[in-house]
OpenMM code with the backbone's topology and positions (N, CA, C; nanometers):
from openmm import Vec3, app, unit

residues = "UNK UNK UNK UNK UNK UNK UNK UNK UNK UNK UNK UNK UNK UNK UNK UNK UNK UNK UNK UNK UNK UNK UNK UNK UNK UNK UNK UNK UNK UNK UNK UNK UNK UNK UNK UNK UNK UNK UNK UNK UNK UNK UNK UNK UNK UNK UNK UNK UNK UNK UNK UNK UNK UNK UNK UNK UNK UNK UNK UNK UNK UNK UNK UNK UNK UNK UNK UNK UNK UNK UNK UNK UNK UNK UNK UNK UNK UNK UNK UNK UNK UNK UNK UNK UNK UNK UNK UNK UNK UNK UNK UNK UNK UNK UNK UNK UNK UNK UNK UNK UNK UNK UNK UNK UNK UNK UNK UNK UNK UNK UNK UNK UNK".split()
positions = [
    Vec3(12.9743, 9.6139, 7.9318),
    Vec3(12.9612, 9.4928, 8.0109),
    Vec3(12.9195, 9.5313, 8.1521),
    Vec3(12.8460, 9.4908, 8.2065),
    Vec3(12.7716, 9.5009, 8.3551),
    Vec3(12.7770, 9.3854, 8.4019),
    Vec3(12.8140, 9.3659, 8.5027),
    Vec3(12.7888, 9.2680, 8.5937),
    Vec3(12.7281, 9.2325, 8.7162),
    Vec3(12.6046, 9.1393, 8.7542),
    Vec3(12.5042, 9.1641, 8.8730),
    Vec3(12.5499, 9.0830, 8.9852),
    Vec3(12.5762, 9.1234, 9.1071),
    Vec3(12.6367, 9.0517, 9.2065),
    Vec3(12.5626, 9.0381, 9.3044),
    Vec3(12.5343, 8.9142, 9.3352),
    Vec3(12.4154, 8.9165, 9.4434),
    Vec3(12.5164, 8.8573, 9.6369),
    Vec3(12.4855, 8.9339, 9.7326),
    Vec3(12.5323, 8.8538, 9.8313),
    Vec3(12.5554, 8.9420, 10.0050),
    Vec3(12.6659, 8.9718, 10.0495),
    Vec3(12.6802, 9.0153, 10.1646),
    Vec3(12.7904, 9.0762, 10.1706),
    Vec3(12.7824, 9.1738, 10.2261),
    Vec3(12.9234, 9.2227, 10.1867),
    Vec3(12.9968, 9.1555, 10.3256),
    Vec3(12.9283, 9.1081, 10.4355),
    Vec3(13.0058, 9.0477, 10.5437),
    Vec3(13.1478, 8.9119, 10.4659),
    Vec3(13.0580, 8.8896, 10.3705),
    Vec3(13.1006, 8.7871, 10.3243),
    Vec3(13.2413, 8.8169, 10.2251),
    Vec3(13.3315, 8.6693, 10.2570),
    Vec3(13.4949, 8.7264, 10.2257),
    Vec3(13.4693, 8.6480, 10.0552),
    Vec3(13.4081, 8.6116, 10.0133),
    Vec3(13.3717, 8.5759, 9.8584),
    Vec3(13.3350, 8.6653, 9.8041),
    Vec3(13.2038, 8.7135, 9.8537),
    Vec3(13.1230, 8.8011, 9.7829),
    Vec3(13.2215, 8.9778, 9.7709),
    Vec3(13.3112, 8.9472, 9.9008),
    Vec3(13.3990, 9.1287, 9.8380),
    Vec3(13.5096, 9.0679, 9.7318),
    Vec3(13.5348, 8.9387, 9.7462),
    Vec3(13.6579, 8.8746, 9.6633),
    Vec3(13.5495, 8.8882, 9.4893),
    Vec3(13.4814, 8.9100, 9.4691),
    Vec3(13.3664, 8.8921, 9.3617),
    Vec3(13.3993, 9.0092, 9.2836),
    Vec3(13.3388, 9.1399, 9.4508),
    Vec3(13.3804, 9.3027, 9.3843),
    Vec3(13.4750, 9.3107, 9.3472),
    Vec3(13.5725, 9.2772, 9.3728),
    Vec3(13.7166, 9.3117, 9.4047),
    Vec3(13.7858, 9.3086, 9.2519),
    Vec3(13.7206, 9.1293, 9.2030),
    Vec3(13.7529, 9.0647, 9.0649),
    Vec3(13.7660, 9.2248, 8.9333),
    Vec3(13.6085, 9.2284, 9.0021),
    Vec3(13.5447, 9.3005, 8.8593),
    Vec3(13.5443, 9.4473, 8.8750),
    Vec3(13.5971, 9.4812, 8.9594),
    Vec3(13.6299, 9.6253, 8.9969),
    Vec3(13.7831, 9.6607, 8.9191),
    Vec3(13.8865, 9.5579, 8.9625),
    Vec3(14.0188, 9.5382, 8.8829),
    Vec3(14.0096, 9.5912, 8.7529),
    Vec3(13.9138, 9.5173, 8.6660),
    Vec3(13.8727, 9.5190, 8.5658),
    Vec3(13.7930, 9.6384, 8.4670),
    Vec3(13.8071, 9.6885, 8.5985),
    Vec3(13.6871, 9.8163, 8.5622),
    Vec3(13.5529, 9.7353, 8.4714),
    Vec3(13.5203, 9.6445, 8.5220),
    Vec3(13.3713, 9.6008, 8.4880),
    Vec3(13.2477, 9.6684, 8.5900),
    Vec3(13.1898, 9.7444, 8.5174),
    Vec3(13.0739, 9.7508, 8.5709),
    Vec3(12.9943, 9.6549, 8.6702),
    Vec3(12.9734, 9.7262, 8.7752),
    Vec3(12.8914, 9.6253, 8.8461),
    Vec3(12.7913, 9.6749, 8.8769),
    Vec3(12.6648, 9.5636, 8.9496),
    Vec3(12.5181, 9.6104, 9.0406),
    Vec3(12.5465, 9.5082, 9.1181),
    Vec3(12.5878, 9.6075, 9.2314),
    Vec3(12.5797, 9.4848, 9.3791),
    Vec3(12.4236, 9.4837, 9.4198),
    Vec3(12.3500, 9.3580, 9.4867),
    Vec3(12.2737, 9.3059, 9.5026),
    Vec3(12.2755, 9.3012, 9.6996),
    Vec3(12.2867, 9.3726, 9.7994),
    Vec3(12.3283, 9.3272, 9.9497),
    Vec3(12.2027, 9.2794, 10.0386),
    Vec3(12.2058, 9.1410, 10.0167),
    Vec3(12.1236, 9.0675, 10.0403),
    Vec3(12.0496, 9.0804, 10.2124),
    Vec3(12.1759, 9.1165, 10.2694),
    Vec3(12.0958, 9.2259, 10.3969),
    Vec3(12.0114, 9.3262, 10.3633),
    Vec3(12.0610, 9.3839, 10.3081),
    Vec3(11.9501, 9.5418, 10.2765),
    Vec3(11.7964, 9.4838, 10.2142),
    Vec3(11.8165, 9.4114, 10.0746),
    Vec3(11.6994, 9.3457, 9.9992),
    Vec3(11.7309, 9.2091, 9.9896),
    Vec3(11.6310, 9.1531, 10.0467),
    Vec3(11.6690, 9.0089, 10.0139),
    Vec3(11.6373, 8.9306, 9.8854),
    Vec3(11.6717, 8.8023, 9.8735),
    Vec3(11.6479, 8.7641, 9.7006),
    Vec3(11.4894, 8.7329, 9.7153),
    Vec3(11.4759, 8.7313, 9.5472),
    Vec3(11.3519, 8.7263, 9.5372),
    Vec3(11.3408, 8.5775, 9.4569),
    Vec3(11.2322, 8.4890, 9.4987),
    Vec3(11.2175, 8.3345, 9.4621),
    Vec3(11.2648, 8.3172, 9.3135),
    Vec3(11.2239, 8.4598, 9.2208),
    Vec3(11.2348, 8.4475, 9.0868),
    Vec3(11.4067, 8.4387, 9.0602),
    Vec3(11.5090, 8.5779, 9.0986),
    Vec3(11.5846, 8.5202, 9.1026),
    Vec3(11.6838, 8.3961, 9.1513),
    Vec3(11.6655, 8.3774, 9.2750),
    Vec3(11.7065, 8.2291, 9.3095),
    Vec3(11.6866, 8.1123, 9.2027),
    Vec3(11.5273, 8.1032, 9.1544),
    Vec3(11.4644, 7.9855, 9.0341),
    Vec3(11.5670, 7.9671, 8.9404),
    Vec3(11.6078, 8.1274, 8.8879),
    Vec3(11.7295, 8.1385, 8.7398),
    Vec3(11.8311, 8.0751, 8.7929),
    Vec3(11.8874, 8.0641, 8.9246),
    Vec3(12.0115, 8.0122, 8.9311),
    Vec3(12.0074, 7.8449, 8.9482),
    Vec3(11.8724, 7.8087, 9.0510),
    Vec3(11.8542, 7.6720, 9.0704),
    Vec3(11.8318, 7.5942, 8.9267),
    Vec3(11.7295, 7.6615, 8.8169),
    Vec3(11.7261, 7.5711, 8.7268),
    Vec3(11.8559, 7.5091, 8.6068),
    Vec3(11.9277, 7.6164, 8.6584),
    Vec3(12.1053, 7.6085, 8.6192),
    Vec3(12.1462, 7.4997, 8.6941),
    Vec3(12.1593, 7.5088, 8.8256),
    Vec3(12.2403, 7.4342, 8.8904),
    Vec3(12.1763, 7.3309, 9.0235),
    Vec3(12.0805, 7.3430, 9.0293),
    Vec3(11.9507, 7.2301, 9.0947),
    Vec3(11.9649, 7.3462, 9.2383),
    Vec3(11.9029, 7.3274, 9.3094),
    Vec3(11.8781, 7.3474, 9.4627),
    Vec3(11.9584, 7.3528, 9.5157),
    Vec3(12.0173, 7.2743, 9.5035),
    Vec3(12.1209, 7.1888, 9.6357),
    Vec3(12.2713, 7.2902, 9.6294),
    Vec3(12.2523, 7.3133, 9.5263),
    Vec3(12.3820, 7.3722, 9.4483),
    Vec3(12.3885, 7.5517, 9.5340),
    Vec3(12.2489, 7.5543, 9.5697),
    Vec3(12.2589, 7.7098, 9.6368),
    Vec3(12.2896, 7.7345, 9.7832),
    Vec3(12.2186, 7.5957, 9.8535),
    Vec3(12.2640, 7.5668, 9.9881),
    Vec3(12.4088, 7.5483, 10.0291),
    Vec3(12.4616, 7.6608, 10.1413),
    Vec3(12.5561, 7.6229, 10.1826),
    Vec3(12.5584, 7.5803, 10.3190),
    Vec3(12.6062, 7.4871, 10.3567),
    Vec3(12.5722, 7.3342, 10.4440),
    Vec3(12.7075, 7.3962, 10.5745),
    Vec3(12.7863, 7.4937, 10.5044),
    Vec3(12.8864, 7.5292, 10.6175),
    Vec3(12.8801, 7.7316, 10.6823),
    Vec3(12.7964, 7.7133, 10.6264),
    Vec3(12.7403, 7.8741, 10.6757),
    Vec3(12.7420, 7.8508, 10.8447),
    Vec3(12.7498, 7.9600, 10.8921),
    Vec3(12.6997, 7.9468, 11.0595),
    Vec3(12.5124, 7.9468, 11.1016),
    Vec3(12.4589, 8.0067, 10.9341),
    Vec3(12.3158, 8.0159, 10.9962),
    Vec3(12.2655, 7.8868, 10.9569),
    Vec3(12.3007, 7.8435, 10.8418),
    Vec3(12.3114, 7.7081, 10.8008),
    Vec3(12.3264, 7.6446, 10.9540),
    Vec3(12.3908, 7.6127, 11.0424),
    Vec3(12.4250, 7.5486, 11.1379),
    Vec3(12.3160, 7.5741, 11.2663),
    Vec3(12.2949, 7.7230, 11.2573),
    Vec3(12.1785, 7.7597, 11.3670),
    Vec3(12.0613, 7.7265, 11.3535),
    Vec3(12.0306, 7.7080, 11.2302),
    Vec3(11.8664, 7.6673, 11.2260),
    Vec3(11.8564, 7.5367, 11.2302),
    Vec3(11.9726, 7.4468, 11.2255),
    Vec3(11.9710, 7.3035, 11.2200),
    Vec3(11.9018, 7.2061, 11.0775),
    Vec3(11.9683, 7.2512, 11.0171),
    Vec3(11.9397, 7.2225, 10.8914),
    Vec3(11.9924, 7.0976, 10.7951),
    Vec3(12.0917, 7.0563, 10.8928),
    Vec3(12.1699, 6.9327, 10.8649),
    Vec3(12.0879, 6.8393, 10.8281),
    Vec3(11.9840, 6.7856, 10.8834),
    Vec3(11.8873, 6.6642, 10.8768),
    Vec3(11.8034, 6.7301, 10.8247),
    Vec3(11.7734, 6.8398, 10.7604),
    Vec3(11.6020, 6.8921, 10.6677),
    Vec3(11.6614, 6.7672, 10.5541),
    Vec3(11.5440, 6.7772, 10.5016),
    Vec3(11.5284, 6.7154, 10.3870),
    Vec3(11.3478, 6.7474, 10.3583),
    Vec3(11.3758, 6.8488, 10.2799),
    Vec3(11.2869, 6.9533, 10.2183),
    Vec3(11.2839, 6.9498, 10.0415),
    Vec3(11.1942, 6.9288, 9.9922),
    Vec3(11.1658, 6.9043, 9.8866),
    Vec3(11.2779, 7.0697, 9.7832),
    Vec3(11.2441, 7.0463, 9.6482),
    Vec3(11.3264, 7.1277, 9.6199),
    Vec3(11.2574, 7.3171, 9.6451),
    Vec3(11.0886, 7.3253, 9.6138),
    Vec3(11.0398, 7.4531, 9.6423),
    Vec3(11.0481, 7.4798, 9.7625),
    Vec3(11.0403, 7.4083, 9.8857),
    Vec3(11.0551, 7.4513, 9.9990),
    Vec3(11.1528, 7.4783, 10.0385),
    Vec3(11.2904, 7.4035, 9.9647),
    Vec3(11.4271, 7.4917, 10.0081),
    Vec3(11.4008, 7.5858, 9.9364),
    Vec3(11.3660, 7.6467, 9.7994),
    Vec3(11.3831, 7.7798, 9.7524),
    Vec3(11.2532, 7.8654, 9.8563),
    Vec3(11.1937, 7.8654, 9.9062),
    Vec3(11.1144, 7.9700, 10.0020),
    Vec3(11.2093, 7.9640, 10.1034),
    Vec3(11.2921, 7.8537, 10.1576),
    Vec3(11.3750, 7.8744, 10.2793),
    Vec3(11.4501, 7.9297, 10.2363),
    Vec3(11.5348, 7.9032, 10.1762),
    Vec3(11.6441, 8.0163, 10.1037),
    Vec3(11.6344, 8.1757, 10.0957),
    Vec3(11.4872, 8.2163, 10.0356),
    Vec3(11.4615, 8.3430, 10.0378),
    Vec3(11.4371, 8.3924, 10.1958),
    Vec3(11.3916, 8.3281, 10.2593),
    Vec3(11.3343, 8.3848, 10.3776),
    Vec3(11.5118, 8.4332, 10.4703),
    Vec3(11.5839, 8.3495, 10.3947),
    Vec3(11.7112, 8.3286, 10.5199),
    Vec3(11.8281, 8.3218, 10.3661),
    Vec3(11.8485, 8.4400, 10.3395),
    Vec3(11.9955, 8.4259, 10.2527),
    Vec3(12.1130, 8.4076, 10.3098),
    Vec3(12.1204, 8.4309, 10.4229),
    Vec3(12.3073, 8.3852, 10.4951),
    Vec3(12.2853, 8.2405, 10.4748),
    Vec3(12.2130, 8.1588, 10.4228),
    Vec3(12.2368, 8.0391, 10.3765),
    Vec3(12.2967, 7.9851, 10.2921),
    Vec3(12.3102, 8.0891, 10.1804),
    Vec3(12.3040, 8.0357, 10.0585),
    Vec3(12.4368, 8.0369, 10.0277),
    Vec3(12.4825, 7.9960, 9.9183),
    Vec3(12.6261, 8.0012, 9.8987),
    Vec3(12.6792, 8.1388, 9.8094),
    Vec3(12.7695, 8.1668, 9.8381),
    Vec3(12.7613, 8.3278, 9.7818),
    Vec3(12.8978, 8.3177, 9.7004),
    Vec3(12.9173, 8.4451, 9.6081),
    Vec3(12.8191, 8.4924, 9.5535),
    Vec3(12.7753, 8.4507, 9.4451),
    Vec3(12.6085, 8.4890, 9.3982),
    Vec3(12.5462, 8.4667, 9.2933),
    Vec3(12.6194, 8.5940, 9.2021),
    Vec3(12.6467, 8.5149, 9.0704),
    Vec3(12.7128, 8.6100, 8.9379),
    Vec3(12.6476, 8.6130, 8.8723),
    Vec3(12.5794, 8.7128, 8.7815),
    Vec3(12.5201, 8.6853, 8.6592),
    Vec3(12.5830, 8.8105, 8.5765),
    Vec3(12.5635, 8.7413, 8.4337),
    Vec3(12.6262, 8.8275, 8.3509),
    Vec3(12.5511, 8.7635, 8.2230),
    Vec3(12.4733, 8.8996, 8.1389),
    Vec3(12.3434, 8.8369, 8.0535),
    Vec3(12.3290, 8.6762, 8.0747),
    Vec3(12.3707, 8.5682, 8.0121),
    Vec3(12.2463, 8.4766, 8.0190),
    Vec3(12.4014, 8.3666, 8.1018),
    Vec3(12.5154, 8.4579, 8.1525),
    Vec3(12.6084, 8.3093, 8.2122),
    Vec3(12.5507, 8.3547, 8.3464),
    Vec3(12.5599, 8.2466, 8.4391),
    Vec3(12.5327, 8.2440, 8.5779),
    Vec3(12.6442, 8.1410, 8.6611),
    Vec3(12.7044, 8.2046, 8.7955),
    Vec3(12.7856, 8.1805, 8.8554),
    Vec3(12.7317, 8.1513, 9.0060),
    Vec3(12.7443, 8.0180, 9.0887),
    Vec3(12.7840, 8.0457, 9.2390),
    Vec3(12.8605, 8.0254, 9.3131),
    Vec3(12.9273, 8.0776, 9.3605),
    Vec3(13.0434, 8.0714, 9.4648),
    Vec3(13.1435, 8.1572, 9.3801),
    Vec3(13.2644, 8.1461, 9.3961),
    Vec3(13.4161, 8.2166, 9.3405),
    Vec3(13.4371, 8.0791, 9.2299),
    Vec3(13.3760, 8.1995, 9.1612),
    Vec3(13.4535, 8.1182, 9.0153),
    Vec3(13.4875, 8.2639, 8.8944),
    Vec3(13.6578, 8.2446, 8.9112),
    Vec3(13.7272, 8.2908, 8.8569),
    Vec3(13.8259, 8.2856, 8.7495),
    Vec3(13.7586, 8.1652, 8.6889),
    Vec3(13.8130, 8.0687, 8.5803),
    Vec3(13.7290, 8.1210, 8.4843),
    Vec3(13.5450, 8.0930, 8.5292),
    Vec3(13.4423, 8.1617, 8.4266),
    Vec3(13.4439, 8.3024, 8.4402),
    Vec3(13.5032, 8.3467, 8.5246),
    Vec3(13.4655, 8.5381, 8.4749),
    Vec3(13.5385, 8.5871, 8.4355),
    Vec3(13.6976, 8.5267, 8.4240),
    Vec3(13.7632, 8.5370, 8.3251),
    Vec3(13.7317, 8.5355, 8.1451),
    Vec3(13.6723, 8.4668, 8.1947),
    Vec3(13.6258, 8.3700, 7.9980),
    Vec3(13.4814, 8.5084, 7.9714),
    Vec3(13.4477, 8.6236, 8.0624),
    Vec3(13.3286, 8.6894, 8.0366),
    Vec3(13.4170, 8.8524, 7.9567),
    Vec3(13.5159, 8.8662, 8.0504),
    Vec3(13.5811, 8.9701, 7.9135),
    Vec3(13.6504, 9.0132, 7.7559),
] * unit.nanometer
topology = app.Topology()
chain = topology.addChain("A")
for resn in residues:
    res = topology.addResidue(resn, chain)
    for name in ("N", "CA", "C"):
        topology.addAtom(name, app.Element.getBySymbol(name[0]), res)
């Protein structure tokens, strides 16, 4: 079992993520979205799961700096904004073969061992 973790390690989810599946001795591939940022393709796999909106996080601080409150941006132009600027997004992205996770959900990665 491997598990792909996409996000920041600044971020107190995304180490709460490692943390899960490390316990577990699950294999992981962290993803540190500082170092490489996402790529439109992966973002697409998670949006067509869970729409757009579902990746934006609306309480981020960069979320707040770019003033993003009033965009209203079609759904491809949030996924190019998204890539260009990942401290946006809501973290972390989980994937595990074909389940996909965002935010702390520890109910479904339970149900993956």
């Amino acid at each position: 079992m491997e598990v792909q973790i996409f996000g920041v390690k600044k971020s107190a989810e995304t180490r709460a993520a490692l943390r899960f599946f490390a316990e577990r001795r699950v294999k992981t591939h962290f993803v540190d979205f500082v170092v490489r940022g996402p790529s439109r393709g992966e973002l697409q796999r998670f949006a067509q799961k869970f729409g757009v909106g579902s990746l934006v996080d609306p309480t981020s601080k960069r979320y707040a700096e770019l003033g993003w409150g009033v965009a209203r941006y079609s759904d491809q132009t949030w996924l190019d904004k998204l890539v260009e600027e990942p401290l946006t997004l809501k973290l972390p992205l989980v994937r595990y073969q074909q389940h996909l996770t965002i935010g702390p959900a520890l109910a479904v990665w339970k149900t993956w061992s």
